[in-house]
C-alpha positions in Angstrom: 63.4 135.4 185.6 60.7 133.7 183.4 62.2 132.9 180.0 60.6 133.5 176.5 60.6 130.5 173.9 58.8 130.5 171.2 57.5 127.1 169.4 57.4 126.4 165.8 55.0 123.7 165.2 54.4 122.9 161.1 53.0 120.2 159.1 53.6 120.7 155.0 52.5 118.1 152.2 55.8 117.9 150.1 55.1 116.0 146.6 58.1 114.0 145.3 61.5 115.9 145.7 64.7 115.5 146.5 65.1 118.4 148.7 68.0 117.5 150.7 70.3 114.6 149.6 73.4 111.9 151.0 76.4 111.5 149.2 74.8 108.6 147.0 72.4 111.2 145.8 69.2 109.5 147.2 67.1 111.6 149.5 68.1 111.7 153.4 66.1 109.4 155.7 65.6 108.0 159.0 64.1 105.5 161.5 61.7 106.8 163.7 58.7 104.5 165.3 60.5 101.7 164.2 59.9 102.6 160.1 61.7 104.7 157.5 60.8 107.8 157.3 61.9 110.8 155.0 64.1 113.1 156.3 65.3 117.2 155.3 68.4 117.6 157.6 68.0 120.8 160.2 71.2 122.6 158.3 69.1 122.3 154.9 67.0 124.5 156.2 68.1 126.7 158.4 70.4 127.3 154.8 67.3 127.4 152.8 65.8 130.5 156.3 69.2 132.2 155.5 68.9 132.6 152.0 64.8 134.1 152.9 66.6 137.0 155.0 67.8 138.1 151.9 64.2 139.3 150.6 63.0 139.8 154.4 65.7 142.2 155.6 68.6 145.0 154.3 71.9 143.8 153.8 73.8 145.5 156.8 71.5 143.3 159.3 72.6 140.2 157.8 75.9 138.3 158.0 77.9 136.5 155.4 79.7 132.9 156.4 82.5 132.8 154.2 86.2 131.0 154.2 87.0 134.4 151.6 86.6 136.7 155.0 89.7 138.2 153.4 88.5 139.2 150.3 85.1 140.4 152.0 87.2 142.4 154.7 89.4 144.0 152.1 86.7 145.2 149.5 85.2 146.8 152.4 89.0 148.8 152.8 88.8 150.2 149.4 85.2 151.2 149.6 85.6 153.5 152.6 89.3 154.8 151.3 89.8 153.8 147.2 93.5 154.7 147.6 94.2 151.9 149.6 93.3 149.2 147.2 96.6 147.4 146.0 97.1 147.6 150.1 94.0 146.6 151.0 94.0 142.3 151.4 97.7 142.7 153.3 95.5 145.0 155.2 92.8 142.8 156.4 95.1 140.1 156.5 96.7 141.8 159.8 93.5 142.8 161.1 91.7 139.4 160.5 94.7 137.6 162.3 94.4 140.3 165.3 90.6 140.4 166.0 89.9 136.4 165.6 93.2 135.0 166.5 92.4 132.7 163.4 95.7 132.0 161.2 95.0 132.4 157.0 96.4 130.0 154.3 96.2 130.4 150.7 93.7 128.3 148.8 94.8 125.3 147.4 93.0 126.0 144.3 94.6 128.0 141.7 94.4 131.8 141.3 91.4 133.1 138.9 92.6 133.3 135.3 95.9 131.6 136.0 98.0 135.1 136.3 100.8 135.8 138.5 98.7 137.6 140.9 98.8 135.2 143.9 95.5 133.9 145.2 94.0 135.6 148.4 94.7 134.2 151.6 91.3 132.5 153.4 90.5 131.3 156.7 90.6 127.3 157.2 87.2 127.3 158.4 83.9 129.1 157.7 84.2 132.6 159.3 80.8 134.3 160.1 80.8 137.9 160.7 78.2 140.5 160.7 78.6 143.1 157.6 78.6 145.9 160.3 81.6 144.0 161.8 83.5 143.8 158.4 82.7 147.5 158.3 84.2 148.4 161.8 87.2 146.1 161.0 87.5 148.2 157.7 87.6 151.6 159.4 90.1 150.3 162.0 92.2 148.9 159.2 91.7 152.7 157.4 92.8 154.7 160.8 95.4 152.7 162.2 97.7 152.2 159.0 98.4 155.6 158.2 97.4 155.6 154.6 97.7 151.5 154.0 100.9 150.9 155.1 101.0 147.6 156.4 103.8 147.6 158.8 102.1 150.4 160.5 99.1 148.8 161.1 101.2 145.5 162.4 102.8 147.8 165.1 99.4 149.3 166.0 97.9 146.2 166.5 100.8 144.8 169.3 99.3 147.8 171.1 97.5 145.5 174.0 94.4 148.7 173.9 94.3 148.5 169.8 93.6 144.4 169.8 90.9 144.7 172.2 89.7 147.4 170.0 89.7 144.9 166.9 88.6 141.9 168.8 85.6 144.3 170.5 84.4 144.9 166.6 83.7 141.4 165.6 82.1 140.7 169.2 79.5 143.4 169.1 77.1 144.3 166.7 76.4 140.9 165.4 73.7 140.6 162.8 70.3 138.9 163.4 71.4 135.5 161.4 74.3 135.4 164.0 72.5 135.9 166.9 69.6 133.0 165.4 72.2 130.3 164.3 75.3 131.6 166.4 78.9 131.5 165.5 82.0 129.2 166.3 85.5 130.8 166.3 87.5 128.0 166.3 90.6 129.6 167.5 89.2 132.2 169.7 86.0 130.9 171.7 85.6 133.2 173.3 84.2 135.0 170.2 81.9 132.0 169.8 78.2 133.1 170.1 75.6 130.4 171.3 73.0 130.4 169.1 69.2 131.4 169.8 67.5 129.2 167.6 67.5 125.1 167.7 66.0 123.5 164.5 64.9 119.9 164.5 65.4 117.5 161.1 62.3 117.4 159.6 60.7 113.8 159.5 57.7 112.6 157.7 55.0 111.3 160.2 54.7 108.2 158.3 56.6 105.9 156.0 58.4 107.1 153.2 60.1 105.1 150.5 62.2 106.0 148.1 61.7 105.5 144.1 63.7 106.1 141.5 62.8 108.5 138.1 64.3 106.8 134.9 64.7 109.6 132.7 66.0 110.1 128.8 66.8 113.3 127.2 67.0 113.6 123.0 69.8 115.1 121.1 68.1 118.0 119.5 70.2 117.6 116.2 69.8 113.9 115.6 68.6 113.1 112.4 65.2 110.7 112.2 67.6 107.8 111.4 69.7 108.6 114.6 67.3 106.4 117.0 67.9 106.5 120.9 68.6 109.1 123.9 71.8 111.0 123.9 71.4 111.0 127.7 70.0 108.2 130.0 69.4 108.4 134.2 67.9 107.9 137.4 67.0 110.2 139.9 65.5 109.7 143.7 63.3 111.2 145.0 60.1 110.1 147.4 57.1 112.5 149.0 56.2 113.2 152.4 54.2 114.7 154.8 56.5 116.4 157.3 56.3 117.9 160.7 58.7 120.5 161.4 59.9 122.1 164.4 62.1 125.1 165.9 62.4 126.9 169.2 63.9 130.5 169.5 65.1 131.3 172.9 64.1 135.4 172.3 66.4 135.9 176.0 69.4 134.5 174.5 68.4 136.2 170.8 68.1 139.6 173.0 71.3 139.0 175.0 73.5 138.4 170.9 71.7 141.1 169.8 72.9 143.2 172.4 72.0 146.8 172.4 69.2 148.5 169.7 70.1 148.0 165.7 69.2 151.8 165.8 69.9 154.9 168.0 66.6 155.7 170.0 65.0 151.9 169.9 63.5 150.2 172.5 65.7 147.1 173.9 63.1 145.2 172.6 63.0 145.7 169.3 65.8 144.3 167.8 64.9 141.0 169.1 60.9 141.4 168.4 61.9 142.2 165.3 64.6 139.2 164.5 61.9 137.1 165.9 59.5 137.9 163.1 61.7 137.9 160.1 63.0 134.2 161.6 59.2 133.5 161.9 58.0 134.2 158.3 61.6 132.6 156.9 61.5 129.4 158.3 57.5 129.1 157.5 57.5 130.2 153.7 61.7 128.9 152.9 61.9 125.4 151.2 65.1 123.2 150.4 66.1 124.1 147.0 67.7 120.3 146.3 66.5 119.2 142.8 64.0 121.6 143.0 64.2 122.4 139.1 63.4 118.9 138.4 60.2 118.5 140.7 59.3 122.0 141.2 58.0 121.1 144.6 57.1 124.9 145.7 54.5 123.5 148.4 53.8 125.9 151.5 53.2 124.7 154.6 49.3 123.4 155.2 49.4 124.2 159.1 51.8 126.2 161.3 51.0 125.9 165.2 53.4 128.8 167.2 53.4 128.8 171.2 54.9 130.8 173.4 56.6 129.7 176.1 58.2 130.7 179.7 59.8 127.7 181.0 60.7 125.1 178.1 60.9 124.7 174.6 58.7 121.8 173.9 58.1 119.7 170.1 54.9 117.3 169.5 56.9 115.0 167.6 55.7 112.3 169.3 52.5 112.7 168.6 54.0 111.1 165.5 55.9 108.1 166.8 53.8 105.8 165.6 53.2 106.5 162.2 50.4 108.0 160.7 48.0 105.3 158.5 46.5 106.5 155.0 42.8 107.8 155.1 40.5 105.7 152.8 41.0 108.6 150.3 44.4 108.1 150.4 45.9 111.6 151.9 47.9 111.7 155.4 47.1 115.8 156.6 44.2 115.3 158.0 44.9 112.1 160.3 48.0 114.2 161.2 46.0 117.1 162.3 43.7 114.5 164.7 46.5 113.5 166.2 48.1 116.7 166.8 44.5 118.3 168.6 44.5 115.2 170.7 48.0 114.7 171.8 48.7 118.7 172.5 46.1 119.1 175.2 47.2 116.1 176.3 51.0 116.9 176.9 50.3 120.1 178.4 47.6 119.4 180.8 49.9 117.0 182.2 52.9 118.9 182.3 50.6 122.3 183.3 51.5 124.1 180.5 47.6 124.8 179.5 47.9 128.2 179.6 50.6 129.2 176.9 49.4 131.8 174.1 49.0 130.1 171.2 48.1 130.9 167.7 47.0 128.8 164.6 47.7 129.6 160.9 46.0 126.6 158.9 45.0 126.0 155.1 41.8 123.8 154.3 39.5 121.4 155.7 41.7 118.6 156.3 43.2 121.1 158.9 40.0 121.7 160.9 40.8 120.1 163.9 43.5 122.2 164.9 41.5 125.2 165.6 40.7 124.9 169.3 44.2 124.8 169.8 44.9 128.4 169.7 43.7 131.9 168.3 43.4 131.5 164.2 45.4 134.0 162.2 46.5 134.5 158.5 50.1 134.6 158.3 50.5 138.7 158.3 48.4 138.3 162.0 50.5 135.8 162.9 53.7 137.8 162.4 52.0 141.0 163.8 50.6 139.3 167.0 53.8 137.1 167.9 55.7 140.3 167.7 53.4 142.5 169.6 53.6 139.9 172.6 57.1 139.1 172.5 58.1 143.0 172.9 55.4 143.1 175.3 57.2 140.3 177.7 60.6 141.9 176.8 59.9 144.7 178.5 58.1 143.4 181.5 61.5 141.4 182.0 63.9 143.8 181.4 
C-alpha cells in the first residue's frame, strides 16, 4: 500500500531569545557542518504545538500528560455522580491500577495547606490519557462500585471480562495529541501508542554565538542619595535563522485515531482533520523560553509542505555547510537559494519529482522558492493539504 507522509519544511528569522535553554541557563546549541549552531530542542516545540491545540481544538479531542492522573481521573467521578466525591480518588486509584497496570505513590511533596488530609496518590511517571478516556474510566468507576464503595469495585475489577473492559477504555479513543506524539505506558506496553509525528531540533543554518545581556533593575523606593541597582544580571541569549522540520505519517495517525471522532464521519476525517490542526500548530507555535524578556513573537518567513508516498524526507543538508552573510547583512534570502537549488536536486535524483507540493512564503527575500510548489496563504494551505490527504485516505482505504 502506498503510504502518506507529509513534510514540514520552515525557515523563521528568530531575533535574540532564549527560547529553549540547558541547565546553565544559556541557550541550547550544536555542531553541525563543523560550526556552532543554535539549537530549540524537538520536545520544546512539540510542547510549545501542544499548548496551540488548546486555541485550535475543543477540550474533549485533546489529552492531558499528567503524573496527578489521579486527581484528573477522580474529579471526572464526581462530575458524572456528585455523591461519590469523598469516595471518588480511592476510586480511581483502583481503576488507574487495573486499566494501566501502573502502581501509584504518594508525592513526596507535602499536602496543600499542610492539613491532615493526606496528599493524592500520583503515578511515577507522566501518564497521557485522552479526556474521553478519563471519562470512560469515570463511568466504569461510577457502574461497577455500587454507589462508591471501594471494595466493590476491587472485586469487580478481578473479574478477567471487567479488566479488559478498563484496559479497552484507555486503548481506544485516544485524542489527536496522542495519536501525533504517541504514548509510553511504562508498565503496560502494550498500551504504548507509536507516535505519528517525528519532529527534528531546530538548527540555525549558519553560525550562532551566544552573548550575554548585562542587565540592572532600580529599587523604585530609593531615595536620590541611595545610588546603585537593587538588582544586577546576565542573561543569554543569541539570534538565528532556523530551518525546521517534521514528518506526520497520516497512516499511522489514521491507524491511533482509530475509528471516526463522530458518529456518521468518514474514516478519513479524523486524521485529515488532526493533520490540519498539527499543520497550523507547529507553523504559527513558538518556544515560550524567556520570551517576556525578548518578546521574540517572529512567524515563520517560509513554510515548504510535501506530500509524500514512500519516505519522509528533510533538506537539512542543504544546510550543512553554513550559510554566509549577504553584503546587506541578512541570512533568508541565501537560505532560500539554496533551498530552490538543492530540492530539485535531491528529488530528481532519488525520483521523487512528482510529489504535490505547496509554498507559503513572506517577502522578497523568499522569491526563489516559488517554482518549488503551488503558492498558498496559510488558510489555502490548510484547506488544500486537507482536501488531498482525505482524498488519498480514501483511495487507500
Amino acid at each position: 500500500m502506498s503510504r502518506i507522509i507529509l513534510d514540514i519544511h520552515i525557515l523563521q528569522n528568530v531575533p535574540p531569545s532564549n527560547m529553549n535553554r540547558d541547565d546553565t541557563g544559556t541557550p541550547k546549541s550544536a555542531y553541525y557542518g563543523g560550526v556552532r549552531r543554535a539549537r530549540v530542542s524537538s520536545q520544546a516545540w512539540k510542547r510549545a504545538t501542544r499548548k496551540r491545540f488548546q486555541e485550535l481544538l475543543p477540550p474533549e479531542e485533546l489529552g492531558v500528560r499528567t503524573k496527578k492522573v489521579v486527581e484528573a481521573l477522580a474529579q471526572r467521578i464526581t462530575a458524572h455522580d456528585s455523591s461519590l466525591a469523598g469516595a471518588a480518588v480511592k476510586l480511581a486509584e483502583e481503576m488507574l491500577k487495573a486499566a494501566t497496570g501502573s502502581s501509584l505513590e504518594a508525592p513526596k511533596r507535602k499536602a496543600k495547606d499542610d492539613g491532615d488530609e493526606a496528599a493524592i496518590a500520583e503515578s511515577k511517571y507522566l501518564m497521557f490519557l485522552s479526556r474521553k478516556q478519563l471519562d470512560a474510566l469515570a463511568e466504569l468507576a461510577v457502574a461497577a462500585s455500587s454507589g462508591g464503595d471501594v471494595e466493590t469495585l476491587r472485586k469487580s475489577l478481578k473479574d478477567k471480562e471487567n479488566k479488559a473492559q478498563a484496559r479497552s477504555a484507555v486503548d481506544t479513543q485516544h485524542s489527536i495529541d496522542i495519536a501525533l506524539f504517541g504514548r509510553m505506558v511504562a508498565d503496560s506496553a502494550d498500551l504504548n501508542v507509536e507516535a505519528a509525528t517525528q519532529v527534528a531540533h531546530a538548527l540555525s543554518v549558519h553560525r550562532s554565538d551566544i552573548e550575554s545581556d548585562y542587565y540592572t533593575a532600580v529599587d523604585d523606593l530609593n531615595e536620590e542619595s541611595e545610588t546603585g541597582a537593587g538588582m544586577i544580571g546576565t542573561v543569554d541569549f543569541n539570534s538565528a535563522t532556523l530551518y525546521r522540520y517534521a514528518a506526520v505519517d497520516v497512516n499511522e495517525l489514521r491507524r491511533n485515531l482509530g475509528e471516526s471522532l463522530k458518529a456518521g464521519e468518514p474514516q478519513s476525517t479524523p486524521a485529515a482533520k488532526a493533520v490540519a490542526a498539527f499543520l497550523e500548530a507547529f507553523i504559527t507555535s513558538l518556544p515560550t523560553g524567556k520570551i517576556n524578556s525578548f518578546g521574540n513573537h517572529t512567524p515563520p518567513s517560509a513554510v515548504v509542505i510535501k506530500l509524500r508516498n514512500r519516505w519522509p524526507l528533510s533538506f537539512v543538508g542543504a544546510f550543512e555547510e553554513p550559510v554566509p552573510k549577504t553584503t546587506q547583512g541578512g541570512y533568508l534570502r541565501e537560505s532560500c537559494r539554496r533551498l530552490a537549488a538543492y530540492v530539485p536536486d535531491l528529488e530528481h535524483q532519488y525520483g521523487l519529482e512528482n510529489d504535490p507540493t505547496w509554498v507559503f512564503r513572506v517577502g522578497a527575500e523568499t522569491r526563489e522558492l516559488e517554482p518549488l510548489g503551488t503558492q498558498v496563504t496559510l488558510k489555502e494551505l490548510l484547506t488544500q493539504v486537507a482536501t488531498t490527504v482525505t482524498e488519498r485516505l480514501e483511495h487507500t482505504a
